[in-house]
C-alpha positions as CSV (number, residue, x, y, z in Angstrom):
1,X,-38.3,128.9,51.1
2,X,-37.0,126.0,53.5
3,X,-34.4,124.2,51.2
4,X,-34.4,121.6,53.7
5,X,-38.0,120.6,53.3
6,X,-37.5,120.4,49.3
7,X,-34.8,117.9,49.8
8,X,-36.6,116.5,52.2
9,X,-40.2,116.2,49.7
10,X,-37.7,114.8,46.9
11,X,-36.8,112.0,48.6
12,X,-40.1,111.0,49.9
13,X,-41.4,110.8,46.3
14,X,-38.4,109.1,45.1
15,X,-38.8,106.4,47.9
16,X,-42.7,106.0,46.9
17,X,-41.6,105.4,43.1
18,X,-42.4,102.2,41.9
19,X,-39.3,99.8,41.6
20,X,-38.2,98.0,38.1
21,X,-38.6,94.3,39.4
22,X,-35.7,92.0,38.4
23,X,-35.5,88.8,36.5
24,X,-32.7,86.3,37.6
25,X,-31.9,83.8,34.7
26,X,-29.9,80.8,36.0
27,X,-28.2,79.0,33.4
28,X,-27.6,75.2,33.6
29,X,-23.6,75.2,33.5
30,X,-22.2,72.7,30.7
31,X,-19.6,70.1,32.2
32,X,-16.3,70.4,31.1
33,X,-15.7,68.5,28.5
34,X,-12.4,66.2,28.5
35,X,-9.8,67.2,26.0
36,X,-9.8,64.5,23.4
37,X,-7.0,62.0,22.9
38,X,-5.9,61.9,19.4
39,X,-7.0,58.9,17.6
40,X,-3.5,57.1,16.8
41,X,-2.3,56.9,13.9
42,X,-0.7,54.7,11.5
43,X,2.9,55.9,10.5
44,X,4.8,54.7,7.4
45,X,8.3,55.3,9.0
46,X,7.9,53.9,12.4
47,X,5.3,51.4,11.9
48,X,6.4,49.5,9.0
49,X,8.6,47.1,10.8
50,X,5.8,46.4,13.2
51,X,3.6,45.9,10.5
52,X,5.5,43.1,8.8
53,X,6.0,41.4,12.0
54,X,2.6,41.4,12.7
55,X,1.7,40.1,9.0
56,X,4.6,38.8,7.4
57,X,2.1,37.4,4.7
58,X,0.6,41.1,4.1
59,X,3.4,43.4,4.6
60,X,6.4,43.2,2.5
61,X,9.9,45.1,1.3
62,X,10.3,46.3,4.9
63,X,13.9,46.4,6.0
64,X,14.8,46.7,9.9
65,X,15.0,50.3,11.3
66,X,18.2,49.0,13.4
67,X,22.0,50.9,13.6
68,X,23.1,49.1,10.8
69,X,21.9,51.2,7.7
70,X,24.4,49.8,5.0
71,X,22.5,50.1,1.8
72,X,20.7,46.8,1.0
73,X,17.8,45.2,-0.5
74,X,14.5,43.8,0.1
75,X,13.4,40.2,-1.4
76,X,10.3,37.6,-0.3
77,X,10.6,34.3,-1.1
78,X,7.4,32.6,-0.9
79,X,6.2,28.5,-1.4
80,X,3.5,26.8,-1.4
81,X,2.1,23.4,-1.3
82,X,-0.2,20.7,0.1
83,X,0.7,17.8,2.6
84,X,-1.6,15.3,3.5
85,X,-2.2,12.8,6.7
86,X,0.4,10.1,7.0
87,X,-1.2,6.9,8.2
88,X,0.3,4.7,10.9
89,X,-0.1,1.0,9.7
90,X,-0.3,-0.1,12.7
91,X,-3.2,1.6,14.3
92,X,-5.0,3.5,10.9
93,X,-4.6,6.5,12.6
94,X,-3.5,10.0,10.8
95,X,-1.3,13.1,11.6
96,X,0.7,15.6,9.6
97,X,3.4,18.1,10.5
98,X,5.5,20.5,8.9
99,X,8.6,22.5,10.0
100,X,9.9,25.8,8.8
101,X,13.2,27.4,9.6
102,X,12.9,31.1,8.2
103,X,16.4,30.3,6.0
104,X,17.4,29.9,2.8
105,X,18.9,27.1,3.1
106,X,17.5,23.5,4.9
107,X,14.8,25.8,5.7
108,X,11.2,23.1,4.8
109,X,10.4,19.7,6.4
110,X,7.5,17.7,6.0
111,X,6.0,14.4,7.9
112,X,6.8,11.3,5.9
113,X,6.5,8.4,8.3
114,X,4.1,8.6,11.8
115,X,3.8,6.5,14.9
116,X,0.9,6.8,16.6
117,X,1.4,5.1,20.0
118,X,4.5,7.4,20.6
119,X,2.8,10.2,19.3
120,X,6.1,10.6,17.0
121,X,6.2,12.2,13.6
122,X,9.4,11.1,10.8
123,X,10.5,14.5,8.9
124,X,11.1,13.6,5.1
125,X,14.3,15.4,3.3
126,X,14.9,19.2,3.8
127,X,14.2,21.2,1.1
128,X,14.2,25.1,0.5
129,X,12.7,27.5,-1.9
130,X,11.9,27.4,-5.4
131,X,13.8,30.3,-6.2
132,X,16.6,29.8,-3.4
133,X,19.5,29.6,-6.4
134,X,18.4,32.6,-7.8
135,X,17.8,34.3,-4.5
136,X,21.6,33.5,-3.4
137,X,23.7,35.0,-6.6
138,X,22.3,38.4,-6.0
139,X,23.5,38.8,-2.1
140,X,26.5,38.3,-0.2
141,X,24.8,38.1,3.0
142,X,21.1,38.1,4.2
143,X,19.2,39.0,7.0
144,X,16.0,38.2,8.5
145,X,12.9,41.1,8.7
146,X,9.8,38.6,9.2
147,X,8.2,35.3,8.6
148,X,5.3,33.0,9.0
149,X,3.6,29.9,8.3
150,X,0.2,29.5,7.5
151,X,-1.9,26.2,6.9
152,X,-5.2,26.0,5.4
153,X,-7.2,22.8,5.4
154,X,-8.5,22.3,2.3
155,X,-10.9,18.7,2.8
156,X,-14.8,18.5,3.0
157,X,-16.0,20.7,6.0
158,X,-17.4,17.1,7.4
159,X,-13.9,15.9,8.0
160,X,-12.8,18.7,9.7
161,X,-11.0,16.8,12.8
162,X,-8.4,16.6,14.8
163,X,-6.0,19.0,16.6
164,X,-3.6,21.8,15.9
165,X,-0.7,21.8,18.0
166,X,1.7,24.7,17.2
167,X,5.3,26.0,18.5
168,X,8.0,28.5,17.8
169,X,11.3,27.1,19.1
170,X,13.2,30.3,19.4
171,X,17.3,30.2,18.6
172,X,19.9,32.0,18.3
173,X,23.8,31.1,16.8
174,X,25.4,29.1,19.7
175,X,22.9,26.3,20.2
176,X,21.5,23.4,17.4
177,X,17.9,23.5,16.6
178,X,16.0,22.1,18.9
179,X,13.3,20.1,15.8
180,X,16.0,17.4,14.2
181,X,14.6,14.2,12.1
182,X,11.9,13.5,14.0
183,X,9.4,15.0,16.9
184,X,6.5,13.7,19.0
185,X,3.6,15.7,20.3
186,X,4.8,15.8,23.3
187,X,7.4,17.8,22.2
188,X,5.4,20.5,20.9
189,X,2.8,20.7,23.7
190,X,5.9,21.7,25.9
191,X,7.3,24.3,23.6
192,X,8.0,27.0,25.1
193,X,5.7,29.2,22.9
194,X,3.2,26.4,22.3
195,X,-0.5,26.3,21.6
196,X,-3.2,23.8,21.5
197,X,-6.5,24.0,19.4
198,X,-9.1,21.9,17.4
199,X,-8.4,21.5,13.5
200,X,-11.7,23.1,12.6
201,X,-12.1,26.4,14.8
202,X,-9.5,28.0,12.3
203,X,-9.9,28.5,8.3
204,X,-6.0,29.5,8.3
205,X,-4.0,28.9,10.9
206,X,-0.7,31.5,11.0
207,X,2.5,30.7,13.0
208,X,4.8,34.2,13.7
209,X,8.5,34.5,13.8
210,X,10.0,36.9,15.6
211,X,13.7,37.7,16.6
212,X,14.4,36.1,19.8
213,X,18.4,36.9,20.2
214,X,20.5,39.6,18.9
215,X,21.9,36.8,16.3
216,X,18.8,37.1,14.4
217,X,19.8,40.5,13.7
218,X,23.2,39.7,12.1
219,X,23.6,39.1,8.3
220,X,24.5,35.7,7.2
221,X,26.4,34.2,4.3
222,X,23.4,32.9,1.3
223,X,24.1,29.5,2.0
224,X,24.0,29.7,5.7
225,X,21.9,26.5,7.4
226,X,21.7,25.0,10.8
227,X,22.3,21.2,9.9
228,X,26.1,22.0,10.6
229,X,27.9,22.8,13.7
230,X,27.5,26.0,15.9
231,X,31.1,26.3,15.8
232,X,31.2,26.8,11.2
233,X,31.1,30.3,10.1
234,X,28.3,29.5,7.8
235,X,25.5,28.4,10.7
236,X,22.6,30.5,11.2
237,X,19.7,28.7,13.5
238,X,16.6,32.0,13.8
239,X,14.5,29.0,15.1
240,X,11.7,26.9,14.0
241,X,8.3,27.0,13.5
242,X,5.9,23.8,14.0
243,X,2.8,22.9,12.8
244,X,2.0,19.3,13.9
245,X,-1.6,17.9,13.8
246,X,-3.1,14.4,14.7
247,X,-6.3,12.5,14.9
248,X,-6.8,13.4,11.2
249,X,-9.3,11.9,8.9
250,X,-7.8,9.9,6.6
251,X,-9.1,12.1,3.7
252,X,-7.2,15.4,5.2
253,X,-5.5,17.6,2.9
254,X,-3.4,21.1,4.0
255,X,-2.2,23.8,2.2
256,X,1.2,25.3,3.0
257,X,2.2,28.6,2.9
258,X,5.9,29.8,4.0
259,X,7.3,33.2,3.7
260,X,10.4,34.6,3.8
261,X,10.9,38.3,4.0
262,X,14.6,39.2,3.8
263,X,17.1,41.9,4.2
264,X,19.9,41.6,1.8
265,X,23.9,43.4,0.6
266,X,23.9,43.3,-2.7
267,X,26.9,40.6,-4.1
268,X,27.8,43.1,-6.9
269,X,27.3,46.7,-8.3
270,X,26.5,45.4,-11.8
271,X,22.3,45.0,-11.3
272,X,19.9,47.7,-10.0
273,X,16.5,45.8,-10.3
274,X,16.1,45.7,-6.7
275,X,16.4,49.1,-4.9
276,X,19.6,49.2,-2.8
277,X,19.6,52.0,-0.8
278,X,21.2,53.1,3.0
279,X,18.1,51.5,5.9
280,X,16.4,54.0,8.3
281,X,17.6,54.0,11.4
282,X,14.5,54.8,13.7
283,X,14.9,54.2,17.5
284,X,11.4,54.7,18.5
285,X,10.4,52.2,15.3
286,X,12.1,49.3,17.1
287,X,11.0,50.0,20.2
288,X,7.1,50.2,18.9
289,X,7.5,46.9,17.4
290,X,9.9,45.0,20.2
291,X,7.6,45.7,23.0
292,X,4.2,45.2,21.2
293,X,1.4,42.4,22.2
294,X,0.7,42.3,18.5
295,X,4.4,40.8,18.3
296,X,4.9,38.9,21.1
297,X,1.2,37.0,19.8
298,X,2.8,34.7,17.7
299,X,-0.4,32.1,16.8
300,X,-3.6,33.6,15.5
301,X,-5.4,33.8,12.1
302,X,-4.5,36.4,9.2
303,X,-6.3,38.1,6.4
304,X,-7.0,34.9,4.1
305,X,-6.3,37.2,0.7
306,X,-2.9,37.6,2.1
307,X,-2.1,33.7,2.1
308,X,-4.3,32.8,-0.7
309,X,-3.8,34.7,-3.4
310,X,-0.4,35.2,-5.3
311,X,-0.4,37.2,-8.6
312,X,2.1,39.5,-9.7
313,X,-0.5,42.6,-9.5
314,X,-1.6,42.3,-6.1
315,X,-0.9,43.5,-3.1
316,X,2.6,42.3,-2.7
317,X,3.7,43.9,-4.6
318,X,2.7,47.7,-3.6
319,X,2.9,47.0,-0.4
320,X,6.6,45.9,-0.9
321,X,7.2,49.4,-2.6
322,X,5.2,51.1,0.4
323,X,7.8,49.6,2.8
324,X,11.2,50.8,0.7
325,X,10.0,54.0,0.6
326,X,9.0,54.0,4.0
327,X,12.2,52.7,5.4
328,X,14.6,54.0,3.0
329,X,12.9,57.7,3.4
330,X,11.2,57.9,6.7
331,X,7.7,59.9,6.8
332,X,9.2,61.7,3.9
333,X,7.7,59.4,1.8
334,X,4.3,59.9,2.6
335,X,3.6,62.1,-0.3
336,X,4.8,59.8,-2.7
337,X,3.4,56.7,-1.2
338,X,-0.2,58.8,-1.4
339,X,0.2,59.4,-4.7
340,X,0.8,56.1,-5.5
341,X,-2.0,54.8,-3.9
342,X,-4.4,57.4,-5.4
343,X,-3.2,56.3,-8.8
344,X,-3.2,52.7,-8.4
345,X,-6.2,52.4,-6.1
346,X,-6.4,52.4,-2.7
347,X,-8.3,49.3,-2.0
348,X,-5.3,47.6,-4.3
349,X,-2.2,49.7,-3.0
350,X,-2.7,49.4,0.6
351,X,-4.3,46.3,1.3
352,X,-1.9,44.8,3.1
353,X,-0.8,47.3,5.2
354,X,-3.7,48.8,5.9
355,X,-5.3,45.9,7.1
356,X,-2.3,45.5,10.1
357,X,-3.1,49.6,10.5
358,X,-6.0,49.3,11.7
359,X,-5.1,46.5,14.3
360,X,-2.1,48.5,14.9
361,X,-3.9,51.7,16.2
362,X,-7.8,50.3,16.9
363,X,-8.7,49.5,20.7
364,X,-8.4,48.0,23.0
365,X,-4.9,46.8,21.0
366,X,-4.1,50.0,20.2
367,X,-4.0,51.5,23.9
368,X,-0.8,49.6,25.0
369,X,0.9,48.7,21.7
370,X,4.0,49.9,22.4
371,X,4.0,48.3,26.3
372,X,3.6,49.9,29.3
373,X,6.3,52.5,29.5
374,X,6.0,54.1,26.2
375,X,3.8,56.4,25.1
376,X,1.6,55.9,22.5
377,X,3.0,58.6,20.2
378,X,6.6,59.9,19.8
């Protein structure tokens, strides 16, 4: 038999075989997805101090994450009241002004004579907090975290007139205050961090301080004041914040809130009612707060519960605990300070601070709050 021939058959009927057809599946390729950024968050330890500044009303008990970490105390000194337009008896016209140095001492001024054809408004006498005297026996010196004005008008919607002109005159320890016994408008539309708005496009109208000058940093004796010389031990002058407003209706009525949150070293060893314990020193904390827009914003509105309402159960209080614990004990804290708000409620326990949280971290804020060369997160 020809072998050849059989190989040859085979692969003649191999090659006549029907073939198995094919069945090409093409698959619609998914684009890449982006890797997403994590939403930012809201950080007890760092954020604290920013938060205050933000809403000194709202955030309390927050001491400043600096070098200096002597052991001290927290206190906010609060006042309220209501000031009304003075009338110029010559023209019947109506303006009102107040302003706040964020001191103990010669800290309050209020409008008491006003002359409308030179736009000039006469301060009354200084005063100071209610609770000043009691304020000044615990400490032997006192430094500023935050503080703010707010003004409400509290007059029939239908007399809603006028303008609000605002300022923060920044200072520091070698020059006087710049707002003495009088100031005209003038004056404040040329601050330099002014603003310029009609009475009734506001329901509160918030005035931030901020430090300005490495003096504002320093502690200063209780009684410290700025009516003295630059040159006495005991002057302190952290600026001034205006609130002037004309073209009033002679039925306008205001209401004046001024807070002072406050750093303190104890005067004695003898009381322990106030936590006294060493400050957190957090670099990246100061440089979140120093180079955010949220800061540097000084006029704007704030959450009207925070002004408005003053009780010894309400947010001020927990929110001043939140902050001690936060800047005593970093992020440490966090389990205790979720505990606490579990227990007590977190609408209650975090109502202050977590209304500045979410402008802290929400867009398009939250994107560059900590300026252009940091990063978000560190």
């Amino acid at each position: 038999m020809n072998t050849k021939n059989k190989r040859s058959k085979g692969k003649s009927a191999k090659s006549n075989a029907p073939r198995a057809s094919t069945t090409v599946v093409v698959t619609q390729q998914q684009p890449r997805s982006r890797p997403r950024r994590p939403a930012p968050q809201f950080d007890f330890a760092r954020d604290s101090y920013l938060a205050t500044l933000v809403d000194p009303f709202g955030v309390h008990g927050v001491r400043i994450p600096d070098e200096i970490t002597t052991p001290s105390g927290c206190l906010t000194l609060r006042r309220r009241f209501t000031i009304r337009g003075i009338q110029d008896g010559s023209t019947g016209k109506y303006a009102a002004s107040v302003a706040y140095s964020p001191i103990i001492e010669t800290s309050i001024k209020a409008s008491a004579s006003y002359n409308s054809t030179t736009g000039s408004i006469t301060y009354g006498a200084v005063s100071t907090f209610a609770d000043a005297t009691a304020a000044k026996a615990l400490m032997r010196g006192y430094r500023v975290v935050s503080a703010g004005l707010a003004i409400m008008q509290t007059n029939a919607m239908s007399q809603n007139q006028g303008r609000n002109l605002c300022a923060y005159f920044t200072g520091n320890d070698t020059v006087g205050p710049f707002v003495g016994a009088a100031l005209t408008d003038e004056d404040v539309l040329n601050g330099e961090i002014s603003e310029d708005s009609p009475v009734n496009s506001q329901t509160i109208c918030c005035i931030k301080w901020s430090p300005s000058d490495g003096t504002n940093f320093a502690y200063h004796r209780p009684n410290a004041s700025n009516t003295g010389s630059v040159t006495d031990a005991g002057y302190f002058n952290p600026g001034t914040l205006v609130w002037y407003a004309d073209g009033l209706s002679s039925t306008s009525s205001f209401e004046v809130t001024v807070i002072l949150n406050l750093e303190f070293l104890p005067a004695k060893n003898t009381f322990s009612f106030c936590p006294l314990l060493p400050s957190l020193y957090h670099v990246g904390a100061m440089q979140r707060a120093l180079n955010s827009p949220l800061v540097t914003r000084t006029f704007g509105t704030t959450a009207p519960e925070n002004v408005m309402i003053s009780e010894n159960s309400n947010a001020l209080g927990i929110s001043s605990f939140i902050g001690q614990m936060a800047s005593n004990f970093g992020s440490g804290a966090s389990d205790v300070i979720g505990q606490a708000a579990r227990r007590l409620g977190q609408s209650l326990a975090m109502a202050g601070i977590t209304a500045v949280a979410r402008r802290v971290t929400q867009p398009p804020l939250g994107a560059g709050l900590a300026g252009h060369p940091l990063p978000l997160q560190y």
